[in-house]
C-alpha positions as CSV (number, residue, x, y, z in Angstrom):
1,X,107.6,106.3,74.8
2,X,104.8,108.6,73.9
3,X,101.2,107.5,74.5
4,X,100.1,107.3,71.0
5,X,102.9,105.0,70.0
6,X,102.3,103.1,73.3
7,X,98.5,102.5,71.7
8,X,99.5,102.1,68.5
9,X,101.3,98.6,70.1
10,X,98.3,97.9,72.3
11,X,96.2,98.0,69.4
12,X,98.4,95.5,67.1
13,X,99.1,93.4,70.3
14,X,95.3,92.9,70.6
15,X,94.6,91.9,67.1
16,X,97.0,89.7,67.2
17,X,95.9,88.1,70.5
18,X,92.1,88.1,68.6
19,X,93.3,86.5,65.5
20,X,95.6,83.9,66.9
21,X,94.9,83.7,71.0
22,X,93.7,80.3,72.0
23,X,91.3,82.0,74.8
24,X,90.6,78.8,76.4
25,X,94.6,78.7,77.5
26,X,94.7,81.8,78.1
27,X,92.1,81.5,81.3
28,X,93.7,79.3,82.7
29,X,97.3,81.1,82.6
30,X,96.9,84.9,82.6
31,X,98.6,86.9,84.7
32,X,96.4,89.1,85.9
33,X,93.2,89.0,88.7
34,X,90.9,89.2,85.7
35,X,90.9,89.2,82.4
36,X,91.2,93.1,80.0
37,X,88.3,92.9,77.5
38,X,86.7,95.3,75.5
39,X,83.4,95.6,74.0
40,X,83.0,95.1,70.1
41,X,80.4,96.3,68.2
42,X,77.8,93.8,68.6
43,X,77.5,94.7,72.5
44,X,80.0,91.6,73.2
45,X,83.2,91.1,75.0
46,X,86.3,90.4,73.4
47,X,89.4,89.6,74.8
48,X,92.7,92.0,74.4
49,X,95.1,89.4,76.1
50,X,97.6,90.5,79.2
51,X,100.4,91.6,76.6
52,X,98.5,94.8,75.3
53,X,97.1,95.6,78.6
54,X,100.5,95.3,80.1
55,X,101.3,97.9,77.4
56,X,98.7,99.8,78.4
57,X,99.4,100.5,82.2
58,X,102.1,103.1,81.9
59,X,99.5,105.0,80.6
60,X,96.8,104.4,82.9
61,X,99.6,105.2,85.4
62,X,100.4,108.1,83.9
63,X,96.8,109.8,84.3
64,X,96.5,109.1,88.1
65,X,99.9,110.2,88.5
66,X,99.8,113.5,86.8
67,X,96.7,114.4,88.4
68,X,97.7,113.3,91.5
69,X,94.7,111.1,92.0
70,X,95.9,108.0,94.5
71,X,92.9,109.1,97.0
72,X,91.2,110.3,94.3
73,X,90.4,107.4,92.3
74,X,90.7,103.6,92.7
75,X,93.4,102.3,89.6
76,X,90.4,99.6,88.9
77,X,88.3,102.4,87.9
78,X,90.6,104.5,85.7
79,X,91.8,101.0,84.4
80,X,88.3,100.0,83.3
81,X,87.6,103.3,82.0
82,X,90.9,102.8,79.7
83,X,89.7,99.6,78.3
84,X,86.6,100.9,77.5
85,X,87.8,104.1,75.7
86,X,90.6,101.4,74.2
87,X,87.8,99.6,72.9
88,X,86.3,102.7,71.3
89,X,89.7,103.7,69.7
90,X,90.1,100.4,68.3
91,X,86.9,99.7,66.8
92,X,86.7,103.1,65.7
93,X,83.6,104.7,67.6
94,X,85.2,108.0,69.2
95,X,83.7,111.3,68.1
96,X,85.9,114.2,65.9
97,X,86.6,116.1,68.6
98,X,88.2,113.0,70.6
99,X,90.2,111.3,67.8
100,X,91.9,115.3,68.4
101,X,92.8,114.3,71.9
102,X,95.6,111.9,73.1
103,X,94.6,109.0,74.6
104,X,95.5,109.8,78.5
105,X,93.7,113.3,77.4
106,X,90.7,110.9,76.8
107,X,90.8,109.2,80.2
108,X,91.6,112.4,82.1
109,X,88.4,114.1,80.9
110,X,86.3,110.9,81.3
111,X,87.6,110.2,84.8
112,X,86.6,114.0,85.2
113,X,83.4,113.7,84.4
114,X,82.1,111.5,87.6
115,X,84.6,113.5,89.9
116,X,81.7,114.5,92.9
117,X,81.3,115.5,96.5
118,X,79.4,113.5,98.7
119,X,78.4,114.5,102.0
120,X,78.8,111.0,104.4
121,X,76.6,110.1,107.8
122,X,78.3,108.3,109.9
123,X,76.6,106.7,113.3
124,X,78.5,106.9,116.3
125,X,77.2,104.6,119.6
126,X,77.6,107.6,121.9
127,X,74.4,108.1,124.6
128,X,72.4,110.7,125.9
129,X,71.4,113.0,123.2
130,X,69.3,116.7,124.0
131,X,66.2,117.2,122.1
132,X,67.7,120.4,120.7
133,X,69.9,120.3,117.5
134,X,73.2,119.8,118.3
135,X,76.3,120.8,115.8
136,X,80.0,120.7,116.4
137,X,81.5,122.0,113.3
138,X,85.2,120.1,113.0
139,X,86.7,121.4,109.4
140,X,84.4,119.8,106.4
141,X,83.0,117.4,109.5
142,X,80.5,117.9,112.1
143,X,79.3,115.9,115.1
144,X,75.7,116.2,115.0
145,X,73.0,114.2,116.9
146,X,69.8,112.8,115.7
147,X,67.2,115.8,115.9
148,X,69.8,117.6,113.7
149,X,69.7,114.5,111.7
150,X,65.7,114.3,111.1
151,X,65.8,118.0,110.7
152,X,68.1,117.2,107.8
153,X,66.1,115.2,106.3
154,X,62.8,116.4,107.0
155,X,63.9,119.5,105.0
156,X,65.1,117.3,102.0
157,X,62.2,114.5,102.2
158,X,59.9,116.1,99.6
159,X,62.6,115.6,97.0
160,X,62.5,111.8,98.1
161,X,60.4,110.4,95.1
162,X,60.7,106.6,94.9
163,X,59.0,104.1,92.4
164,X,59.9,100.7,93.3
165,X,62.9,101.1,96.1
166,X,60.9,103.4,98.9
167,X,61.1,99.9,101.2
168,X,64.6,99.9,100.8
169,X,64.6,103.6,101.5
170,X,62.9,103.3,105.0
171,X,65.0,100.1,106.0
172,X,67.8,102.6,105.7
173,X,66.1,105.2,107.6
174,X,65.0,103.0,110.5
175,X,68.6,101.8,110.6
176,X,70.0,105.6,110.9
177,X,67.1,106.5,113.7
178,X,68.5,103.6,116.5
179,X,71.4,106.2,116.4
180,X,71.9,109.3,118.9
181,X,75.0,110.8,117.3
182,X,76.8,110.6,113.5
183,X,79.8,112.5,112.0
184,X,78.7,114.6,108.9
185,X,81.3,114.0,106.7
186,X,81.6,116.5,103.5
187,X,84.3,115.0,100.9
188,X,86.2,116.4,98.6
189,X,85.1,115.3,94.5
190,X,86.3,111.6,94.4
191,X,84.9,109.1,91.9
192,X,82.6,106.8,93.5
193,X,80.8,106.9,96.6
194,X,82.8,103.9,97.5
195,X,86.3,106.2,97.7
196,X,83.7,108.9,99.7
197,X,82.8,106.7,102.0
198,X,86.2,105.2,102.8
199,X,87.4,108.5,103.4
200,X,84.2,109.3,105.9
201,X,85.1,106.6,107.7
202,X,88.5,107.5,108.6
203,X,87.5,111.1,109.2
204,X,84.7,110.4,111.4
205,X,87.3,108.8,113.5
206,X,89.4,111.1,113.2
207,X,86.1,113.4,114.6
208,X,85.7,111.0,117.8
209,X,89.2,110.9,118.4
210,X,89.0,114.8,119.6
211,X,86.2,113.8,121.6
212,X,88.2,111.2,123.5
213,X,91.3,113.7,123.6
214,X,88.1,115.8,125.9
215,X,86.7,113.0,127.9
216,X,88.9,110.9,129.8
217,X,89.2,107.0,129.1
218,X,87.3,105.9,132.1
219,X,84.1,107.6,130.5
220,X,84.6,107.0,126.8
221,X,86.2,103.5,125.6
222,X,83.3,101.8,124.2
223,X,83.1,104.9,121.8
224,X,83.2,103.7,118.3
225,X,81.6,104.5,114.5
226,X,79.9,102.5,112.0
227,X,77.2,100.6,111.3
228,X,79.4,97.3,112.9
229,X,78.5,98.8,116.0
230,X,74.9,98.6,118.1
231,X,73.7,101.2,119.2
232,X,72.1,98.9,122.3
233,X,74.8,97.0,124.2
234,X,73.3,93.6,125.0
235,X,74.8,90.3,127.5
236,X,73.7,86.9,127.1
237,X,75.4,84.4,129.1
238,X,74.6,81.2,130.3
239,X,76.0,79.2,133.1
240,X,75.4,76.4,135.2
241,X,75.0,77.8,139.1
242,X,76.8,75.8,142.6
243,X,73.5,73.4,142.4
244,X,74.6,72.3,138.5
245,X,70.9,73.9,137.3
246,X,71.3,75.5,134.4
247,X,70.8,79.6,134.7
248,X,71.1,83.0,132.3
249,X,71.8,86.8,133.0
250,X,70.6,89.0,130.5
251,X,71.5,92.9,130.7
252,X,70.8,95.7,128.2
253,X,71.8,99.2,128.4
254,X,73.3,101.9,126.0
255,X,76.2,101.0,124.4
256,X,78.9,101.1,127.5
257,X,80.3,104.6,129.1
258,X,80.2,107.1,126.3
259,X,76.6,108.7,127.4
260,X,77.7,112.6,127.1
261,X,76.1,115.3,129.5
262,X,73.8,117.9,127.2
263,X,76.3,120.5,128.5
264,X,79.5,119.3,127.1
265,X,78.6,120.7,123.6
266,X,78.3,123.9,125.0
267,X,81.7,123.7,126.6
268,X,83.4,123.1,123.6
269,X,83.6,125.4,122.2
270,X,84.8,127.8,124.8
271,X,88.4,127.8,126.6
272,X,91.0,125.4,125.8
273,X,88.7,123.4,124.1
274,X,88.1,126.0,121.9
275,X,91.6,125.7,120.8
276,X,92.0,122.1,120.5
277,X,88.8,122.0,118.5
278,X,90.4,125.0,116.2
279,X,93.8,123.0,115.3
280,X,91.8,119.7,115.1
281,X,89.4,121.2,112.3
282,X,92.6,122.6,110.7
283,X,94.4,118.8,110.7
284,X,91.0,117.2,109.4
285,X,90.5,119.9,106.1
286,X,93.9,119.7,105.6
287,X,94.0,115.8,105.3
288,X,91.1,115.7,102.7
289,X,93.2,117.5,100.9
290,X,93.4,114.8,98.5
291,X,95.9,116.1,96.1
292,X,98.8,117.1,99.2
293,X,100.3,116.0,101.5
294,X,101.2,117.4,105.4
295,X,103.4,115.1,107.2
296,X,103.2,117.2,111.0
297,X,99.4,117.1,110.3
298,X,99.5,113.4,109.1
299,X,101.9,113.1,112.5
300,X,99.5,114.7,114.6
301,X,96.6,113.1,113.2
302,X,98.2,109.2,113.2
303,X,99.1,109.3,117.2
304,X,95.5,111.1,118.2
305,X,94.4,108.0,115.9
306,X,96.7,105.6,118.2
307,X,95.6,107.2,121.1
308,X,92.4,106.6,120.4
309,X,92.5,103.1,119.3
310,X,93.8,102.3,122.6
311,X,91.1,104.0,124.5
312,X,88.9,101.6,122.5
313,X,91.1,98.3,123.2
314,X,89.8,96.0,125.6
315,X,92.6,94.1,126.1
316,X,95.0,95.9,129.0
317,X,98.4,95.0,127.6
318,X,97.5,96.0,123.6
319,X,96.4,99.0,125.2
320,X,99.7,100.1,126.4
321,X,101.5,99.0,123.6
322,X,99.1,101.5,121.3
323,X,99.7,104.1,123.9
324,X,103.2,104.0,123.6
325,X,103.0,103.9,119.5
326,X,100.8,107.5,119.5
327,X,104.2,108.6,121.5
328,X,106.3,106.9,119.1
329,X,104.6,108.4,116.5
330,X,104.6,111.7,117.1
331,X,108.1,111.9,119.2
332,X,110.5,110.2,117.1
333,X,111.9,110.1,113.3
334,X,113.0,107.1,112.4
335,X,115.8,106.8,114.6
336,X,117.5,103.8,115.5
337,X,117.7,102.6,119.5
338,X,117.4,104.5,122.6
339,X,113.9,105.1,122.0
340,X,113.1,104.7,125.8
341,X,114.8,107.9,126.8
342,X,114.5,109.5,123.6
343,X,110.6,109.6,123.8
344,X,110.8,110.2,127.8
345,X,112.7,113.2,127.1
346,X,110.8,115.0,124.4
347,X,107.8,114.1,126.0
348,X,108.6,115.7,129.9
349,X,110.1,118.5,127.9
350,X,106.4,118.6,126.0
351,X,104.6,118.8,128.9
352,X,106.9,121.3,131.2
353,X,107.1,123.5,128.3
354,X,103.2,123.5,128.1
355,X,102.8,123.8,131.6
356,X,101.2,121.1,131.6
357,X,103.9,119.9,134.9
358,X,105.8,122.1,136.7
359,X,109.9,121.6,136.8
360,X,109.2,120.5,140.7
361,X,107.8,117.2,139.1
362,X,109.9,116.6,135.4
363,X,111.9,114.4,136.8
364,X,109.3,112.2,138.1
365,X,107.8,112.2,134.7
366,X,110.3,111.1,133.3
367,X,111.0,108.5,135.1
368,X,107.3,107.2,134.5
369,X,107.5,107.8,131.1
370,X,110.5,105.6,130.6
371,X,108.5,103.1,133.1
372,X,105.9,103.1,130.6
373,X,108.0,102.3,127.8
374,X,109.6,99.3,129.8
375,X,106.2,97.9,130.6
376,X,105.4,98.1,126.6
377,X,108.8,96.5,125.9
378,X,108.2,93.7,128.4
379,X,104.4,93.3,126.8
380,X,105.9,92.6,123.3
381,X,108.8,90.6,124.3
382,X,106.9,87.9,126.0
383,X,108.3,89.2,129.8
384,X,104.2,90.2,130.6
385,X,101.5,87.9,129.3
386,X,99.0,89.2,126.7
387,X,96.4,88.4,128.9
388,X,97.4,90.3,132.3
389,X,95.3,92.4,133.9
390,X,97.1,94.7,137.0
391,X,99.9,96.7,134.8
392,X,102.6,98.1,136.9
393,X,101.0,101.7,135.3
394,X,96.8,101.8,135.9
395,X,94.6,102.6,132.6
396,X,94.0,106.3,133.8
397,X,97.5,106.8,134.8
398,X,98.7,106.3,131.5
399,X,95.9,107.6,129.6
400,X,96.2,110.9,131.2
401,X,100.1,110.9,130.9
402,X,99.9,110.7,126.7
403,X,96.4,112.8,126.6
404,X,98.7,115.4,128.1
405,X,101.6,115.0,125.9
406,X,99.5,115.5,123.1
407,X,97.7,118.2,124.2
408,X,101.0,119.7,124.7
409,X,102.1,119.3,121.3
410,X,98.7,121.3,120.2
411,X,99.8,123.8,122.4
412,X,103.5,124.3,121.7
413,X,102.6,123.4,118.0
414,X,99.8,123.5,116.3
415,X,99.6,127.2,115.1
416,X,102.5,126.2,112.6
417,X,101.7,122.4,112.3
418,X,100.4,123.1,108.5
419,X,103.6,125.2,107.3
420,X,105.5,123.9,104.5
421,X,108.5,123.4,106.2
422,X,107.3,122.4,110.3
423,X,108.2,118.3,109.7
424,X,111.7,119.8,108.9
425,X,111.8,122.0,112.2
426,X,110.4,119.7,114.4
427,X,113.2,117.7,114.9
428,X,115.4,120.7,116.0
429,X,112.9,122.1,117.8
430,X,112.4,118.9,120.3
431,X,115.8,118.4,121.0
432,X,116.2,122.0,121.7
433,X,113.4,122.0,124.3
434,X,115.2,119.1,125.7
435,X,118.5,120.6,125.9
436,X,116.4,123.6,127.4
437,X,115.3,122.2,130.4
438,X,118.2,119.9,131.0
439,X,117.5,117.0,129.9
440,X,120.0,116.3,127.9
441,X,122.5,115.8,130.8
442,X,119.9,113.0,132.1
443,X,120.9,109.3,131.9
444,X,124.0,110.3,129.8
């Protein structure tokens, strides 16, 4: 059914609802989170009932589908922006040139309108920060520390003119300046800040994900973003000593392990770092593209995301259950058992074809890596309790054994990992490295 005809119903469905609705019902049995209104011409708010708006949604549908705006804009703001323009097309107060326009024209150019970029600062509780300006460009992010920061805004500040709000103003800024470190985060137009700083958030961890891919977990697990974090890591405990007197321990210190030497930013951009940083700022542009989609970059981007997250997991079993997810994540395709040797496989053939191991060691490999996966099977099927603490595997063991895997995968793929068609050849591609070095034959 064409728009027009679908608001030609709306509009007769919400006269109706005015003229005969009993409102007071209604409350009480809608079926919807809230209740569609629009505004008459007295400034009030008058009630459309769920029956027009219902008639109404294939439309607003329609405009975030067309434009292929799901991360673009939230449906509760293209929905309110409908009622309101459905307000003015009942009540008759659109302009000539709109009453020309059909009605998901009107909401297209509307939503439009407030489409902006935003560019996001996110803190990060890493240490140790040089007095010189510091900027690791990442795609449309950097990783920037604080005298960058100042400088930013000390260039900006005299087009800071506040009336009432400048308190509020430099509560904010004292809240930024506890912080060493953020991700500059530059969106793409969305339309609210809200949706910009969503997306900031899950790009600046996306940002320190790289830098845990560089530094190893013993060094970097308390490494987190936001403002949920402190930027001072403090201990209060209090405990009753052999004597039964009461006594406390207090201990402050930066924020746990993630201080970073001045001359890692150097080193980053040089060597192989230089080339995980290239693929990783590659991944990160292409997955604010908004309007697209990239499944071996979404792939790629989801397991450096797991691997991550288990870095930053305190518990030791969760951790090796997250581990094993980044594997399962980017490893497998939905197939059905076998995972154990599946992922062991594809994941010694990774690393040998790398060089990341030599063909002296695969088979130890991949015997660890199934050894891995058993330990994460016995974690989630109640064999090892949540809460033990000495794994069959140790924390660095394992960490380095996926690190490498995915560093492998950058190496073996990430000059194609944003062509059209590499989710379709990846599959092939695996299991023909695996046939390759002959491990196919293994555990038949």
């Amino acid at each position: 059914m064409q728009s027009d005809e679908l608001i030609r119903i709306a509009t007769q469905q919400a006269i109706n609802f005015a003229e005969h609705g009993d409102w007071k019902s209604y409350l009480q049995t809608r079926k919807f989170e809230f209740t569609p209104s629009i505004e008459n011409n007295s400034g009030g708010s008058l009630l459309i009932g769920d029956e027009a708006y219902e008639t109404l949604l294939p439309v607003i549908q329609f405009v975030i589908n067309d434009n292929n705006w799901q991360r673009v804009v939230e449906f509760r703001d293209v929905r309110v922006k409908a009622l309101e323009l459905f307000g003015d097309y009942i009540f008759e107060r659109l302009n000539d040139n709109d009453k020309q326009l059909k009605f998901e024209e009107l909401i297209e150019n509307a939503i439009k309108l407030n489409l902006q970029s935003y560019v996001v600062y996110v803190p990060c509780n890493i240490t140790e920060s040089s007095t010189r300006q510091i900027r690791i460009n990442i795609g449309p992010a950097a990783i920037i520390n604080i005298p960058t920061f100042q400088a930013l805004l000390d260039s900006d500040r005299h087009k800071l003119k506040f009336t009432n709000y400048q308190d509020i103003w430099d509560e904010c800024e004292e809240k930024y300046s506890q912080y060493q470190w953020f991700v500059e985060v530059k969106t793409p137009p969305v339309y609210s800040y809200k949706i910009a700083s969503d997306i900031a958030s899950k790009t600046a961890l996306d940002a320190l994900n790289l830098l845990h891919m560089f530094i190893p977990i013993s060094h970097s697990f308390r490494m987190k973003t936001g403002f949920g974090i402190s930027p001072i890591n403090e201990a209060h405990q209090i405990y009753k000593s052999g004597n039964g007197n009461f006594a406390y321990s207090l201990s402050k210190g930066a924020a746990g392990n993630v201080g970073i030497p001045d001359r890692f930013w150097d080193h980053i951009n040089q060597g192989e770092h230089k080339k995980w940083l290239d693929v990783y700022s590659k991944c990160i542009s292409l997955s604010l593209d908004l309007q697209n989609t990239y499944p071996t970059v979404n792939r790629f981007l989801d397991a450096t995301y797991w691997m991550g997250d288990a870095i930053r997991e305190e518990n030791s079993t969760t951790r090796v259950v997250k581990y094993v997810t980044a594997l399962e994540r980017l490893l497998t395709f939905s197939e059905n058992g076998g995972l154990k040797k599946i992922i062991s496989k594809r994941g010694s053939a990774l690393l040998l074809g790398a060089g990341s191991i030599d063909s002296a060691v695969l088979s130890e490999t991949y015997e660890n890596l199934k050894k891995l996966y058993q330990i994460r099977s016995d974690i989630v099927h109640g064999i090892i309790s949540p809460t033990a603490k000495n794994l069959p595997m140790s924390p660095v063991t394992v960490d380095k054994l996926v690190r490498d895997i995915i560093l492998s995968f950058i190496e073996l793929v990430g000059a194609a990992i944003d062509s059209k068609d590499a989710e379709k050849k990846l599959l092939p591609w695996l299991k023909g490295m695996v046939k390759h070095y002959g491990l196919d034959l293994v555990d038949k």
